[in-house]
BAVEX-620096 format. One record per residue (C-alpha): x negated, y negated, z negated; residue in three letters. Coordinates in nm, 4 decimals. Layout:
         xx         yy         zz   res
          X          Y          Z   ALA
...
***
This chain:
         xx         yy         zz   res
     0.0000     0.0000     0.0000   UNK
    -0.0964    -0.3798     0.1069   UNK
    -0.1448    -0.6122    -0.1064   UNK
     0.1377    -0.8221     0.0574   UNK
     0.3354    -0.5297     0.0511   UNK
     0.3111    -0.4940    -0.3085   UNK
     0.4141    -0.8332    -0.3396   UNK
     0.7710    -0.7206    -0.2270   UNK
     0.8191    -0.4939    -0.5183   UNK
     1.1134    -0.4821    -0.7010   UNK
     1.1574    -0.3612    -1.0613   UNK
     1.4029    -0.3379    -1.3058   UNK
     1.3610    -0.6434    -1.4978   UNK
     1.0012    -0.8752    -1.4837   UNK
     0.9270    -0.9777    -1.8392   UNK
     0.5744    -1.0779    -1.7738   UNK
     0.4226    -1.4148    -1.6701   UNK
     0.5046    -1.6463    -1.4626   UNK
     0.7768    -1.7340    -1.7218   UNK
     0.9896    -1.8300    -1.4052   UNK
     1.0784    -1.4607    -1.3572   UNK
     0.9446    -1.4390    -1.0073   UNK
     1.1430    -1.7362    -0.8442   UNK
     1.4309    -1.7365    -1.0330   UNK
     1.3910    -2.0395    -1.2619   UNK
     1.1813    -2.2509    -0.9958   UNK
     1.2145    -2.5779    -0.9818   UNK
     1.4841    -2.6703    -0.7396   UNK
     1.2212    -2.8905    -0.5510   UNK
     0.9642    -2.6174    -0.4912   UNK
     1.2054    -2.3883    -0.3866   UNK
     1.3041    -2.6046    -0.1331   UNK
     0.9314    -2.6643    -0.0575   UNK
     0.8905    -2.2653    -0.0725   UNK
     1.1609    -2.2625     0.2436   UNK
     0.9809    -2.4369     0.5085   UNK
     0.8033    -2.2856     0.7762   UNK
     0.5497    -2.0749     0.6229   UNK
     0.1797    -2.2742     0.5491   UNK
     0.3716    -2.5643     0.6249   UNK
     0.2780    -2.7350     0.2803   UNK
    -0.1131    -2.6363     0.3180   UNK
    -0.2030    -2.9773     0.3114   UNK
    -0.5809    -3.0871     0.2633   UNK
    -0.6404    -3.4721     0.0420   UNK
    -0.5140    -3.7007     0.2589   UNK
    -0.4481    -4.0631     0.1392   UNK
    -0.0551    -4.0356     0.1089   UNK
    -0.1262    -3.7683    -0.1509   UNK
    -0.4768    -3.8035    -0.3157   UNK
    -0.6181    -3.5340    -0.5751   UNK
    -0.5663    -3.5557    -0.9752   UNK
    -0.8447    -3.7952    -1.0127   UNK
    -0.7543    -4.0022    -0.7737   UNK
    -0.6537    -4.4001    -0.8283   UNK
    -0.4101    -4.4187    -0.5723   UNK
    -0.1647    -4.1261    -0.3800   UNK
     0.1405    -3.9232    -0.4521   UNK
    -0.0522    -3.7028    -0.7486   UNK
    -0.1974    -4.0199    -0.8793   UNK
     0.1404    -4.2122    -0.9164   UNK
     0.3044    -3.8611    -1.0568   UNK
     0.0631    -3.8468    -1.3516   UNK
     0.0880    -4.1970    -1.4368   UNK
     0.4700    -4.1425    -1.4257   UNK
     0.4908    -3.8375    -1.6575   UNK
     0.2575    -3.9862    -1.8900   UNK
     0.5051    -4.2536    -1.9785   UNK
     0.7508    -4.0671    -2.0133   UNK
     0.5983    -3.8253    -2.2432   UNK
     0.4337    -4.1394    -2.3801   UNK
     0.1059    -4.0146    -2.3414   UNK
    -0.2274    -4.2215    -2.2075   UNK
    -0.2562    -4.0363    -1.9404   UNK
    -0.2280    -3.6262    -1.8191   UNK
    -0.4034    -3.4690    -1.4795   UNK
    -0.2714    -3.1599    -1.3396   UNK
    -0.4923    -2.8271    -1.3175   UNK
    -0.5207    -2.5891    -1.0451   UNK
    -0.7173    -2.3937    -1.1977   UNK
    -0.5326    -2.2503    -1.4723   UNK
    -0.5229    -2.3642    -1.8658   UNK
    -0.8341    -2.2235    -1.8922   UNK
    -1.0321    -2.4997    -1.5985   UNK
    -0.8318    -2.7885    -1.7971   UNK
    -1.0024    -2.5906    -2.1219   UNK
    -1.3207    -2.6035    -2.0423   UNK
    -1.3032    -2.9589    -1.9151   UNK
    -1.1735    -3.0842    -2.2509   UNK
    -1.4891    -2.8801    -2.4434   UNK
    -1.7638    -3.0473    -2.2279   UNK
    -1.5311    -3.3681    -2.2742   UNK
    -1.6397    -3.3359    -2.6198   UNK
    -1.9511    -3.2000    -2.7023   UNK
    -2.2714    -3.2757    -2.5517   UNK
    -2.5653    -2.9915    -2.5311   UNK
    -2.6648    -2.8356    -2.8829   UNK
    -2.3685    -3.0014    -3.0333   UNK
    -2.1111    -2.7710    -3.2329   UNK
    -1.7472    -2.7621    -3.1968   UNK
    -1.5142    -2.5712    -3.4894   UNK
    -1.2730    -2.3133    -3.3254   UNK
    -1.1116    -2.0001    -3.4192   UNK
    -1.2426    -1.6503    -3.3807   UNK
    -0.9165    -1.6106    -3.1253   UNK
    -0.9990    -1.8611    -2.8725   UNK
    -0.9563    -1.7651    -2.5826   UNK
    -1.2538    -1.6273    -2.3603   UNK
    -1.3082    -1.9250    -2.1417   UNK
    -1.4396    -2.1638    -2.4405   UNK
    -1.6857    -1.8873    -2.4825   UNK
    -1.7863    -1.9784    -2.1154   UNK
    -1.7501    -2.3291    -2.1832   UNK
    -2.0081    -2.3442    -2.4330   UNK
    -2.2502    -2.1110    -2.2413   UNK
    -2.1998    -2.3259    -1.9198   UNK
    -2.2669    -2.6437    -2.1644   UNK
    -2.5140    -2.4927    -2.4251   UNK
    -2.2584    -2.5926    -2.6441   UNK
    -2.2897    -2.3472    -3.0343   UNK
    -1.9385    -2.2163    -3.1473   UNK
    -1.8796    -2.2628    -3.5428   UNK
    -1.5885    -1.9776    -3.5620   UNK
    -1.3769    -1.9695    -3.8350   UNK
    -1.1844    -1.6657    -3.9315   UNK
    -0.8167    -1.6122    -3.9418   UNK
    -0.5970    -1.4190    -4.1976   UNK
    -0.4618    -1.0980    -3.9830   UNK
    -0.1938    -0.8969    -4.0773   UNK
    -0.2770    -0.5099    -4.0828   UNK
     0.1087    -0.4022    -3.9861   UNK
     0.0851    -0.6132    -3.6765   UNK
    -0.2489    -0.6148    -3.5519   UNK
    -0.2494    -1.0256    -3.5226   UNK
    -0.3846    -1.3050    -3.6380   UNK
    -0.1721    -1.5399    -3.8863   UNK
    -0.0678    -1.8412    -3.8364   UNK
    -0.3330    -2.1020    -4.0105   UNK
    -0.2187    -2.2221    -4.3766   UNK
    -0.3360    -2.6367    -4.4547   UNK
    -0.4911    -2.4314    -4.7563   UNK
    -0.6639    -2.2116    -4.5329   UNK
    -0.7732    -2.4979    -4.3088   UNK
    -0.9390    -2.7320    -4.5762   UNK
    -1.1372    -2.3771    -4.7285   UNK
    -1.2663    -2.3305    -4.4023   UNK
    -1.4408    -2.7324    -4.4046   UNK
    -1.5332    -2.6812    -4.7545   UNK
    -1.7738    -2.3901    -4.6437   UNK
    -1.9135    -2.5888    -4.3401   UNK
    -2.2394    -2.8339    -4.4109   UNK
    -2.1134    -3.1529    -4.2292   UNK
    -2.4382    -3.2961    -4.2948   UNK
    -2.6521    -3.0310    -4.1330   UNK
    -2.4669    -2.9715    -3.8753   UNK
    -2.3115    -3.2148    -3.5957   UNK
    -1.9582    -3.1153    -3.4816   UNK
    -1.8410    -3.2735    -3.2099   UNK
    -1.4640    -3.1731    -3.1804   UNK
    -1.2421    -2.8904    -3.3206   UNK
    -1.0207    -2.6400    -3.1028   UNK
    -0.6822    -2.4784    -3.2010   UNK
    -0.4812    -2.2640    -3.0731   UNK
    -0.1213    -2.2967    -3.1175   UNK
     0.0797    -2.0821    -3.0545   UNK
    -0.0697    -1.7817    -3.0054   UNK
     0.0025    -1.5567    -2.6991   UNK
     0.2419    -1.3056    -2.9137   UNK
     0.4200    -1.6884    -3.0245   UNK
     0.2824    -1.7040    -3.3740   UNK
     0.2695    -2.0997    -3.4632   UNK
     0.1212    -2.2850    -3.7141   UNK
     0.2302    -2.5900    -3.8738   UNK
    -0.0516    -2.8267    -3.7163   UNK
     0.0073    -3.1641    -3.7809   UNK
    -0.1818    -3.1527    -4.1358   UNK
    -0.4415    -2.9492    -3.9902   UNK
    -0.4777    -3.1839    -3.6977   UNK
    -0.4462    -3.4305    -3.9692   UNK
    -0.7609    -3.2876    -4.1680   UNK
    -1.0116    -3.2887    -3.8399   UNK
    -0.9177    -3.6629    -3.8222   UNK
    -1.0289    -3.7387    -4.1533   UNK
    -1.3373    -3.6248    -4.0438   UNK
    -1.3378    -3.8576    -3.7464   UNK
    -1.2969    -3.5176    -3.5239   UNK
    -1.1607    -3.5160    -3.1968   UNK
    -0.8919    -3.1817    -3.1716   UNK
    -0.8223    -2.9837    -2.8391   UNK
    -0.5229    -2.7682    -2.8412   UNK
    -0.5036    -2.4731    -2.6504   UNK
    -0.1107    -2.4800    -2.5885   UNK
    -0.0910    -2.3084    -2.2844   UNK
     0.1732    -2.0253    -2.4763   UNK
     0.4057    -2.3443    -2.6121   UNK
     0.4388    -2.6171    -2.3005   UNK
     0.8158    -2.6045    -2.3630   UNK
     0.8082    -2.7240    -2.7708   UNK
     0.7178    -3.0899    -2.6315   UNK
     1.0717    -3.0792    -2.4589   UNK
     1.2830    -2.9064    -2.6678   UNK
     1.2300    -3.1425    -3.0174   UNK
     1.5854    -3.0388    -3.1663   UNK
     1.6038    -2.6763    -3.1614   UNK
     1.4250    -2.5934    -3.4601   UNK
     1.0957    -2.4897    -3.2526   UNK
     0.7227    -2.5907    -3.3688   UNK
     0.6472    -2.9495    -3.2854   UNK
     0.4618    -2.9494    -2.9961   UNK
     0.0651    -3.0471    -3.0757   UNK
     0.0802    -3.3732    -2.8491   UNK
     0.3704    -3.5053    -3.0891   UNK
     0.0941    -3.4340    -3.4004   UNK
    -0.1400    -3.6073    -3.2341   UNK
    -0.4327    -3.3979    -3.1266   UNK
    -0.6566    -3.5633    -2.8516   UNK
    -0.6496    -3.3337    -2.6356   UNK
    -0.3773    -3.1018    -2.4931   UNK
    -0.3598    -2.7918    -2.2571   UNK
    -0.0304    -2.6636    -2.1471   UNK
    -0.0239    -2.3557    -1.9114   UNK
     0.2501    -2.4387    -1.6666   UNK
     0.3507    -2.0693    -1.5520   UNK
     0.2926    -1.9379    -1.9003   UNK
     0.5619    -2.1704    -2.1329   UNK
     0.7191    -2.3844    -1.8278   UNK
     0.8779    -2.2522    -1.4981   UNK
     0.5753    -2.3594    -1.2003   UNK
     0.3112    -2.1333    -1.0247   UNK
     0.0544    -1.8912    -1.1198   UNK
    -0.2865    -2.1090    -1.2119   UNK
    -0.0836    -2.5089    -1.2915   UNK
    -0.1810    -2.6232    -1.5667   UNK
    -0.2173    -3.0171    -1.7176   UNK
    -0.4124    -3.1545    -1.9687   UNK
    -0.2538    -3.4560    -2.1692   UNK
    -0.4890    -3.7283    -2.3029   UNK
    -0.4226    -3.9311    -2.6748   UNK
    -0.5585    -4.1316    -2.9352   UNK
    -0.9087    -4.3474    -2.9544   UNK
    -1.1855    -4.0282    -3.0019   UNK
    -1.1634    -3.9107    -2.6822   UNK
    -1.3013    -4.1651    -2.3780   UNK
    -1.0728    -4.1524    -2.0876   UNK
    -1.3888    -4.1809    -1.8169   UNK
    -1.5774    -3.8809    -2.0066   UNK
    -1.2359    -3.6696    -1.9336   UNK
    -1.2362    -3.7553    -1.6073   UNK
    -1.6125    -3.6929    -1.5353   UNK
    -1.5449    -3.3513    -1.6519   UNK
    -1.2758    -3.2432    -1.4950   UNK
    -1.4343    -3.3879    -1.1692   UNK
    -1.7535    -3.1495    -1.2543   UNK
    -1.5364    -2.8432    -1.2711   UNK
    -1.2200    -2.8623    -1.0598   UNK
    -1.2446    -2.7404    -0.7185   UNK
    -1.2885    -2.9692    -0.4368   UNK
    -0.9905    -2.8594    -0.2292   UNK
    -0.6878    -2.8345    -0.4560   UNK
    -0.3627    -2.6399    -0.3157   UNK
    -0.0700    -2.8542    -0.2487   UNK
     0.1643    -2.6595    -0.2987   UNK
     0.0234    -2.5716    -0.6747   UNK
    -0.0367    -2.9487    -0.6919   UNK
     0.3266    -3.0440    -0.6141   UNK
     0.4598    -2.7457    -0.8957   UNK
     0.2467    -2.8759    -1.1536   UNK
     0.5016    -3.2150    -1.0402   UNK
     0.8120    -3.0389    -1.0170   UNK
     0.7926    -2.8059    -1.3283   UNK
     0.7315    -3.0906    -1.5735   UNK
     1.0179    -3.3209    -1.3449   UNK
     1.2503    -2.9904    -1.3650   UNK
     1.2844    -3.0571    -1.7587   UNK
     1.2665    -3.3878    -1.7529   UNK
     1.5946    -3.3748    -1.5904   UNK
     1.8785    -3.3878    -1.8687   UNK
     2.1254    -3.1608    -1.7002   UNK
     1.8318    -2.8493    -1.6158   UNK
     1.7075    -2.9293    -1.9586   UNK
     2.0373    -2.8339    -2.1046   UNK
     2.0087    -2.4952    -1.9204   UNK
     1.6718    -2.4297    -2.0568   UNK
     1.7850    -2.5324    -2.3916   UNK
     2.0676    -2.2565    -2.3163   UNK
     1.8309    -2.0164    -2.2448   UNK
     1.6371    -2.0379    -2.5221   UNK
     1.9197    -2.0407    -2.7773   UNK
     2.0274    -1.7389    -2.5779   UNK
     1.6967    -1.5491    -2.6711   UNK
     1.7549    -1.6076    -3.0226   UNK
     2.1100    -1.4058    -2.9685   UNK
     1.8872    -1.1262    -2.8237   UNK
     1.6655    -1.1024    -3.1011   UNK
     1.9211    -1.1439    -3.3606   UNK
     2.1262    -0.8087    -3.1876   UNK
     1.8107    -0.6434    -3.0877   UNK
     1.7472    -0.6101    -3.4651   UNK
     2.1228    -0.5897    -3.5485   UNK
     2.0836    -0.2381    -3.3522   UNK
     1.7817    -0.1180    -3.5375   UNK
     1.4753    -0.1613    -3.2649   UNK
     1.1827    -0.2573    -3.4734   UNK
     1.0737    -0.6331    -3.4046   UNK
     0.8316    -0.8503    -3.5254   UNK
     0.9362    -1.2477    -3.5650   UNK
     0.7219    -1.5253    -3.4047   UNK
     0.8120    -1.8740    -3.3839   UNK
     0.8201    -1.8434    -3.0010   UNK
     1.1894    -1.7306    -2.9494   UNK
     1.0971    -1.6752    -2.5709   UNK
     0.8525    -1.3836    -2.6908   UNK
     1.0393    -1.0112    -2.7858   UNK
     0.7669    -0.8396    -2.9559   UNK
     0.8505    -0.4698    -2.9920   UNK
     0.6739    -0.2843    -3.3467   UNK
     0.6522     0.0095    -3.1310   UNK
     0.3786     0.1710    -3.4109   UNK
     0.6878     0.1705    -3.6734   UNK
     0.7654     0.4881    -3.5025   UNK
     0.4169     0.6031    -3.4087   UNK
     0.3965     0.4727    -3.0593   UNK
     0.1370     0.2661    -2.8964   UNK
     0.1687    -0.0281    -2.7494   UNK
    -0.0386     0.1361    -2.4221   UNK
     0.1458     0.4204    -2.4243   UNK
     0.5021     0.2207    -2.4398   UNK
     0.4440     0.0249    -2.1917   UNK
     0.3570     0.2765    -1.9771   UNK
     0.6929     0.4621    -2.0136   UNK
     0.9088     0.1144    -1.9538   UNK
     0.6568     0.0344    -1.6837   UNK
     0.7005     0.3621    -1.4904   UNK
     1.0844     0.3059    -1.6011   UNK
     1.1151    -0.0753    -1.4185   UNK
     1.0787    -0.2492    -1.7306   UNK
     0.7838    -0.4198    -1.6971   UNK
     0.6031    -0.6324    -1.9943   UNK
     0.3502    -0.8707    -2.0397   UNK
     0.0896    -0.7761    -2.3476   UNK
     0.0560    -0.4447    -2.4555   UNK
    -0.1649    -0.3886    -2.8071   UNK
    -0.2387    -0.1147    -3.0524   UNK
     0.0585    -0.1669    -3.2781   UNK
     0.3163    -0.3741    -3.0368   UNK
     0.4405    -0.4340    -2.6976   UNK
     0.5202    -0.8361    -2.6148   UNK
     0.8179    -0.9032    -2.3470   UNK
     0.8495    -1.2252    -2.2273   UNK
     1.2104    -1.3544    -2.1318   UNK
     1.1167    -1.6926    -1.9426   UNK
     1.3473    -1.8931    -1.8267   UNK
     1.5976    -1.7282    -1.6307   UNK
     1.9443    -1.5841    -1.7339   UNK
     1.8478    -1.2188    -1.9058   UNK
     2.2411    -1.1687    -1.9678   UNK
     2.1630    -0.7652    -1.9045   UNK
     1.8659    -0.7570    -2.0843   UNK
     1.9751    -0.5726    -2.4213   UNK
     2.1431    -0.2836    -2.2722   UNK
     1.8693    -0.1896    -2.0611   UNK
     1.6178    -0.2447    -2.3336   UNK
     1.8474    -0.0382    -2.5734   UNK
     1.8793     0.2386    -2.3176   UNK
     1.4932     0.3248    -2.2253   UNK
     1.3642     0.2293    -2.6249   UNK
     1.6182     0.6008    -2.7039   UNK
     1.4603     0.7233    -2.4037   UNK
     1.1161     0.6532    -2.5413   UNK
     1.2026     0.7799    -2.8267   UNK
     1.2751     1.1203    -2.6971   UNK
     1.0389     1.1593    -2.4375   UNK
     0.7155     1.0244    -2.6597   UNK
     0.5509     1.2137    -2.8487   UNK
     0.4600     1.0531    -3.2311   UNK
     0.1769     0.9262    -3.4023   UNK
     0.1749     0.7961    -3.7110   UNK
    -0.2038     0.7373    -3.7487   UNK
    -0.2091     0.4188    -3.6145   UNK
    -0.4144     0.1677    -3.8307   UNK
    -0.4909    -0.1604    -3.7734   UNK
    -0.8140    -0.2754    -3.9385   UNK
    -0.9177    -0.6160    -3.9396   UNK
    -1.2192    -0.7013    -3.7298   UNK
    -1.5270    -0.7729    -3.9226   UNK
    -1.5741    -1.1658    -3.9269   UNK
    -1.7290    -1.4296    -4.2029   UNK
    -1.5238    -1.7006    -4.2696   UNK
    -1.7141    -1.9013    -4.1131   UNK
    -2.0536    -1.8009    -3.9006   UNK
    -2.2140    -1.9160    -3.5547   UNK
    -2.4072    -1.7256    -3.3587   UNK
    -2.8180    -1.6909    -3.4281   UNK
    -2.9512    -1.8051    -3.0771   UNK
    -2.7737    -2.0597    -2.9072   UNK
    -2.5279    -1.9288    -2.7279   UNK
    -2.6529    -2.1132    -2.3798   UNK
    -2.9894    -1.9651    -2.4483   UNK
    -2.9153    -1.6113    -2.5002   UNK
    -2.6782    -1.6075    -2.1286   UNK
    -2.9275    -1.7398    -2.0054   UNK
    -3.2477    -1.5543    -2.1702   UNK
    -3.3967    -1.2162    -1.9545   UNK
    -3.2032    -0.9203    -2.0814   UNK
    -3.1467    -0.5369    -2.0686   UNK
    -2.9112    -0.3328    -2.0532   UNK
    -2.8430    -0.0772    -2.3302   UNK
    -2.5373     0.1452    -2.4091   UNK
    -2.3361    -0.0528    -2.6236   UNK
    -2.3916     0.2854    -2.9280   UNK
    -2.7271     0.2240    -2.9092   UNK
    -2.7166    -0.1773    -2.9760   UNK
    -2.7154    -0.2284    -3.3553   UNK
    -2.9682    -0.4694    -3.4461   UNK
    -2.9734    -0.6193    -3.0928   UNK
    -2.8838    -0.9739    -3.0431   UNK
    -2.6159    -0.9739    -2.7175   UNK
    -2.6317    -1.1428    -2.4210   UNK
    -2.2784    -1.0726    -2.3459   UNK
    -1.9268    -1.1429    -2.3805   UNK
    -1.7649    -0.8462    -2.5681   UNK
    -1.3954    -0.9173    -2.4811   UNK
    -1.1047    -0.6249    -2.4695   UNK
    -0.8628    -0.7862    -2.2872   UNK
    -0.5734    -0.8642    -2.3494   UNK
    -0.5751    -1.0170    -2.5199   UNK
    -0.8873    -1.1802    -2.4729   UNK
    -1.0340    -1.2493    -2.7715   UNK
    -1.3777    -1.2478    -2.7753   UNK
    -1.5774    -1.0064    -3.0484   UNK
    -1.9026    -1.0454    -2.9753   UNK
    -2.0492    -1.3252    -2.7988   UNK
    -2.3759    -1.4215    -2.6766   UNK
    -2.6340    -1.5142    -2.9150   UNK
    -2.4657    -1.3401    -3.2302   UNK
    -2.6670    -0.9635    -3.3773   UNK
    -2.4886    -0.6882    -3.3435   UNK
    -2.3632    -0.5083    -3.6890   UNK
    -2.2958    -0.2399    -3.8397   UNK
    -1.9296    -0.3707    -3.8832   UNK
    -1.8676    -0.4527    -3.5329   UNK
    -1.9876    -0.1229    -3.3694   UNK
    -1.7799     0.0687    -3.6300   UNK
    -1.4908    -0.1778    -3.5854   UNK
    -1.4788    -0.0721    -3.2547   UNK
    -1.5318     0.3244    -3.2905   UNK
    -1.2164     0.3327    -3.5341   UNK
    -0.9794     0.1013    -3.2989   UNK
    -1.1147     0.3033    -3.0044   UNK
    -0.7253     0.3093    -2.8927   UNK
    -0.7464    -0.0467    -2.8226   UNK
    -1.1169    -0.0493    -2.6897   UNK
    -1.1446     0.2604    -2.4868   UNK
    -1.3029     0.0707    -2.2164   UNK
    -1.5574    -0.0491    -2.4678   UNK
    -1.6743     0.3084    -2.6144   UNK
    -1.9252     0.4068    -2.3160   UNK
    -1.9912     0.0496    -2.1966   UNK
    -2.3147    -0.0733    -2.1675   UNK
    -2.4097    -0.4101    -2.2862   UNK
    -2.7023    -0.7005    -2.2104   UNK
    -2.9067    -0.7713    -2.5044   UNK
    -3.2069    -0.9831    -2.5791   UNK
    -3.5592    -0.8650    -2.5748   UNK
    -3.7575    -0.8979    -2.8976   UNK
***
């Protein structure tokens, strides 16, 4: 089978990303875009339209237009993903050998970021929950123990990153801890690429979006948490700490040079789509619908865990010794087809169009899986072996960059790594470059080998002596 071909597949119900359910929630203006002559929108920069940077043009007058109404400084669209828009906002705010503080569950394109930048990660850890699998959400308490084990004095920390929510919709409150990194005079980032649609939906008992608590910096993902096209994403600009000229210089160094119009024009249409009172309304609709479908889902017994992302059905498939691989194999093969499976769970994403048949088919393959499957009720999540707070002994820059070898990843103990050690999904990052590989992380792996079977005979670049 093509590629193309492929393309044309139908299943049972899509409950993965793009959240617009493959064309059913576009934007009425792309769809109309979408029905022209075919490459008929495969437009180069000309004048009319500009690029995101430039002063004048279609994009140009888009952005500033948004930006007011969001009343924002200013926000440039991304064709590159959340994770492009990312990694401009990191080398917005830390020059080489500077630090930024971030969270052991960034995602794995800071790690990049830094490497690209010879930027050094300060991690902080994260409580995790061993009945989920997951990180917690981040208490104020939490927050302000982290920055009393940190040396502000020794070392020089450019910027903090967050991520809120996370991908299975855990939020945390993070105005005060936005509020804490500004005491400090700290620029904040916020990787909000799972939560674009909290900034529009204010009244519906949803977090508050991170651009309404004020962090400098914000990503949204416009496929993951609005209703536009794989790889549109937008970065919002606020507040004083952040120079508008040093955003722009980086997203200039990273963004392609030929951006695609018609991703372009859905990063426009997405964020006009719920601007638009009466399409909001639906949304709205649609999300207070998924909170009916949670509600009966666990009315009818099928084990689910709670996130603060309504949008997100996260199935406890290890409460009756199943997998999260080997579920979403079964509803896979069966047409039901999710977005993140795990050790412990199995995350469905509803997006934005009408799932009115949802909980009967749901209902009727979870009794199938529970005949069919067979049990194990082994299944222990143990939390990975991370400091509170700890950066990694050799620059990160300098170990990608240093000459290497390649061992079997069993045989690396001691070694300091040269590579990203990142089971994906959900890509969080275990081991990164520059940090000496322990006792605790090799084990780690060896007892979650369910969720790292990729990882077991892998072989892995380390640094000479």
């Amino acid at each position: 089978m093509s590629i193309s071909s492929f393309l044309t597949k139908k299943f049972l119900k899509s409950l993965f990303f793009p959240a617009h359910n493959r064309g059913k929630a576009l934007p009425k203006g792309l769809i109309r875009l979408l029905k022209k002559e075919p490459g008929f929108w495969d437009l180069p920069e000309l004048p009319e339209i500009g690029s995101p940077l430039s002063k004048s043009g279609l994009i140009h007058d888009a952005q500033i237009s948004i930006s007011k109404k969001l009343n924002t400084k200013k926000c440039f669209f991304g064709v590159n993903g959340a994770s492009g828009l990312i990694q401009s906002g990191i080398i917005t705010m830390a020059n080489p050998g500077e630090y930024i503080l971030m969270p052991r569950n960034v995602h794995i394109s800071v790690i990049k970021a830094c490497a690209l930048q010879n930027i050094i990660p300060i991690f902080f850890d994260i409580e995790f929950s061993i009945e989920t699998g997951h990180f917690m959400p981040i208490t104020k308490k939490w927050f302000m123990n982290v920055f009393n084990n940190i040396d502000l004095e020794k070392r020089k920390i450019a910027g903090v990153i967050l991520v809120n929510p996370y991908y299975q919709g855990y939020a945390s409150n993070i105005e005060p801890l936005i509020k804490i990194c500004h005491q400090h005079n700290l620029p904040v980032l916020v990787d909000e690429a799972h939560g674009s649609y909290f900034l529009f939906c204010e009244n519906l008992g949803l977090p508050k979006s991170a651009i309404r608590s004020k962090a400098d910096l914000v990503v949204h993902s416009l496929h993951k948490s609005l209703n536009g096209l794989t790889q549109t994403a937008v970065i919002w600009h606020n507040g004083n700490l952040i120079e508008e000229n040093n955003l722009i210089k980086s997203i200039n160094l990273l963004q392609t040079t030929s951006p695609n119009s018609l991703l372009l024009s859905s990063c426009e249409e997405s964020i006009k789509d719920w601007l638009n009172k009466d399409n909001l309304d639906k949304y709205k609709k649609r999300i207070s619908e998924a909170k009916k479908i949670f509600k009966e889902l666990k009315k009818r017994k099928i084990p689910l865990i709670e996130t603060q992302d309504p949008l997100k059905i996260v199935l406890n498939t290890s409460e009756v010794g199943i997998d999260g691989f080997t579920a979403d194999r079964f509803f896979y093969k069966n047409g039901l087809i999710a977005e993140l499976p795990e050790m412990k769970t199995l995350t469905f994403c509803l997006g934005f169009s009408n799932q009115k048949d949802f909980i009967s088919l749901f209902q009727d393959l979870w009794e199938k899986l529970l005949i069919q499957t067979n049990k194990s009720y082994s299944l222990k999540a143990i939390k990975p072996p991370f400091r509170l707070v700890q950066s990694p002994e050799v620059p990160i820059g300098v170990a990608w960059r240093s000459k290497t070898y390649s061992i079997p990843l069993a045989e690396s103990l001691g070694k300091i790594s040269a590579d990203i050690i990142c089971p994906y999904p959900p890509g969080i990052p275990l081991i990164v470059p520059g940090e000496r590989i322990d006792k605790e992380r090799i084990d780690w792996i060896e007892t979650q080998s369910l969720y790292n079977q990729d990882l077991l005979n892998s072989y892995i670049r380390v640094l000479h002596n």
